[in-house]
C-alpha positions in Angstrom: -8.9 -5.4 0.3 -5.6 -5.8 2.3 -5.2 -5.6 5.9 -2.4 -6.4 8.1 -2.6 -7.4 11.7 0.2 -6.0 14.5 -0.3 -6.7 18.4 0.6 -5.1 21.6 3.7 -7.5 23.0 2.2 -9.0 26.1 5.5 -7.5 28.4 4.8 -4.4 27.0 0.9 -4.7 28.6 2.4 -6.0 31.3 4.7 -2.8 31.8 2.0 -0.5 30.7 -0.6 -2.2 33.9 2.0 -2.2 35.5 3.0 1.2 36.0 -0.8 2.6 35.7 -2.3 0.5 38.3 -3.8 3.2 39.7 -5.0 5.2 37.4 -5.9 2.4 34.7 -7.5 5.6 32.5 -3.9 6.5 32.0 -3.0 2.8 30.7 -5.7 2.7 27.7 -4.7 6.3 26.7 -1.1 5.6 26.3 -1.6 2.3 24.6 -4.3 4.4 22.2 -2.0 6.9 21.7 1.3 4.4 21.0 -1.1 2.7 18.4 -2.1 5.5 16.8 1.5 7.1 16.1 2.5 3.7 15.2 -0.5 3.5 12.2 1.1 6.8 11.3 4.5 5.5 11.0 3.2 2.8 9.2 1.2 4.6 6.5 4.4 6.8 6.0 6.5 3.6 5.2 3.8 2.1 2.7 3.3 5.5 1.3 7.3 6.3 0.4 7.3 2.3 -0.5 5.3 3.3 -3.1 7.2 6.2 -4.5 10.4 4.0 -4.5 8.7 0.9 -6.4 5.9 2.1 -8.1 5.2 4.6 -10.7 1.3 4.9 -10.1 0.7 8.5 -9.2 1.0 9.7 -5.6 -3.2 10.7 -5.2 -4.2 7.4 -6.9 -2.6 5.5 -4.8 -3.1 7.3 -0.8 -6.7 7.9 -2.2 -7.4 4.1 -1.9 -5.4 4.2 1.7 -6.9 4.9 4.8 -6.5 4.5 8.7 -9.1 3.6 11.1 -7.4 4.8 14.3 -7.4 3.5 17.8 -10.4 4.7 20.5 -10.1 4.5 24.4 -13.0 2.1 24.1 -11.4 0.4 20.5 -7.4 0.1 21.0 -6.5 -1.3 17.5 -6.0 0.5 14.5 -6.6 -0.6 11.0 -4.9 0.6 7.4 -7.5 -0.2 4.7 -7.1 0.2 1.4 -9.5 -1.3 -1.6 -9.4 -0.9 -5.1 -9.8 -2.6 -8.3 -6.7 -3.1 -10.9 -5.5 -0.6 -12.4 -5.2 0.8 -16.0 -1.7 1.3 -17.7 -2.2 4.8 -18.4 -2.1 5.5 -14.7 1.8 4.4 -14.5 4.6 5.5 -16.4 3.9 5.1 -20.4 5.0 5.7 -24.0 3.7 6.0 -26.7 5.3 5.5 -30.0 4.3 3.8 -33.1 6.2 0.4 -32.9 3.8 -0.5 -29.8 3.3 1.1 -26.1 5.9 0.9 -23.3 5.1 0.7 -20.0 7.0 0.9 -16.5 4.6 -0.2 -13.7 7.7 -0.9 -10.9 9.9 1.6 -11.5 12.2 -1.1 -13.5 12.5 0.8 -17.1 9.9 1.2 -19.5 9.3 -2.5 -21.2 7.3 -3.2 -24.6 4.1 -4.6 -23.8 3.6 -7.9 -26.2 1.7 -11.0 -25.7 3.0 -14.6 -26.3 0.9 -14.2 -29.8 3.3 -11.0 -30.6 0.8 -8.8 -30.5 2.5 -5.4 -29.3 0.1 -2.7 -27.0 -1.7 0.4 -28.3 -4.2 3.0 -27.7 -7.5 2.8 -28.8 -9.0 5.0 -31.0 -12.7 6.1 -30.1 -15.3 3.9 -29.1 -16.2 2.3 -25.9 -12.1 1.7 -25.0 -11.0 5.2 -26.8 -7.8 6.2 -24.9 -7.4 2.8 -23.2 -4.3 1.0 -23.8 -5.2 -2.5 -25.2 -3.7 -5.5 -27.1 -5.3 -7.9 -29.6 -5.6 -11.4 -27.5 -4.7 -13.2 -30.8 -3.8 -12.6 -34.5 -7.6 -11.5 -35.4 -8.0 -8.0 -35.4 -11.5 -8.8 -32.3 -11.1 -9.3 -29.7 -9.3 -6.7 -27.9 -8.0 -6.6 -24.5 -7.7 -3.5 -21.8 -4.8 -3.8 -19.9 -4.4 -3.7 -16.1 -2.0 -3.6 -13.7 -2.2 -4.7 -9.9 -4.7 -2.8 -7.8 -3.7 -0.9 -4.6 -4.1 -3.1 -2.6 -2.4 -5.7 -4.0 0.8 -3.1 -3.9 0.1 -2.5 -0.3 0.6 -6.2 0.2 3.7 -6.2 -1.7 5.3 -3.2 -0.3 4.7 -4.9 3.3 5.9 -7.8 2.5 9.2 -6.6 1.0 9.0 -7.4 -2.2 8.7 -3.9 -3.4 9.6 -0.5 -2.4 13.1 -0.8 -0.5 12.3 -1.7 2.9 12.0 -4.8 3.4 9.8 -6.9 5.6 7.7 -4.3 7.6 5.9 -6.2 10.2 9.4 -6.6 12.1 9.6 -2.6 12.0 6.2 -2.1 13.1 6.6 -4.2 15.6 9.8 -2.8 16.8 7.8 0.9 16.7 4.7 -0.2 18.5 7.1 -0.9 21.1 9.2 2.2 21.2 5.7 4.1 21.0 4.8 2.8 24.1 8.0 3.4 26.4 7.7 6.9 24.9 4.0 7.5 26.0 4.5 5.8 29.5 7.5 8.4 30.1 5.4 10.9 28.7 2.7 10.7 31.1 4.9 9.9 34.0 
């Protein structure tokens, strides 16, 4: 599981008490409401980080996403997402004789071999019918059912930077949580 933490910049609170002294009601609805459009913002970006780094299919991965939003009584919102690793087959593959191909970060389908040579291929039948998998050594047993990263793991990447694009996100969020706020103060105003 992958979670990421963003705070409300003390001048911004400030500002926000500031101008709502008297009506303090006002104060936690605007900051729940700048949260909330900022965990939206925020799912947007990891979601198109995915389609431009990944191949993993668009309902696999926001299926393992989700947002726990902001309450007047609870002002922080959470993206969650769990999941084991993934199969192959749910990324970019091919098939052909000579041994499966797989593209897992939009870099180009690549042969999948192991440092014994042994080149990937789908199972026949059996328990791992359909699977992609690759002998572990020369011996025809055991075999091996590949896996990529799981969602979250991806998540943790794209936020970071190191996939999808974007770069670092925390600086954006950070920058939008802010914005969000002046927005919802001159909103209510």
């Amino acid at each position: 599981m992958s979670s990421f933490y963003i705070e409300v910049d003390k001048n911004d609170l400030k500002y926000v008490q500031k101008k709502f002294r008297d009506a303090p009601q006002n104060a936690t609805r605007v900051l729940r409401n700048a949260i909330n459009q900022t965990a939206t913002v925020a799912n947007r970006k990891i979601r198109s980080g995915r389609s431009a780094g990944y191949t993993i299919k668009a309902g696999a991965f926001n299926g393992e996403i989700k947002i726990q939003r902001a309450t007047l009584g609870h002002l922080d919102a959470t993206i969650k997402s769990q999941g084991r690793p993934r199969t192959i087959q749910q990324f970019k593959i091919s098939k052909p004789k000579s041994g499966v191909r797989a593209d897992i970060t939009k870099s180009g389908l690549k042969r999948l071999v192991n440092s014994a040579g042994a080149a990937a291929f789908v199972a026949p039948g059996g328990t791992a019918g359909g699977l992609i998998v690759q002998r572990e050594t020369k011996a025809r047993y055991p075999l091996k059912v590949l896996h990529s990263n799981s969602v979250p793991k991806m998540v943790e990447k794209i936020y970071q930077g190191e996939r999808g694009g974007q770069g670092d996100l925390q600086p954006f969020i950070e920058k939008t949580l802010h914005d969000k706020v002046q927005e919802q103060v001159k909103k209510i105003l």
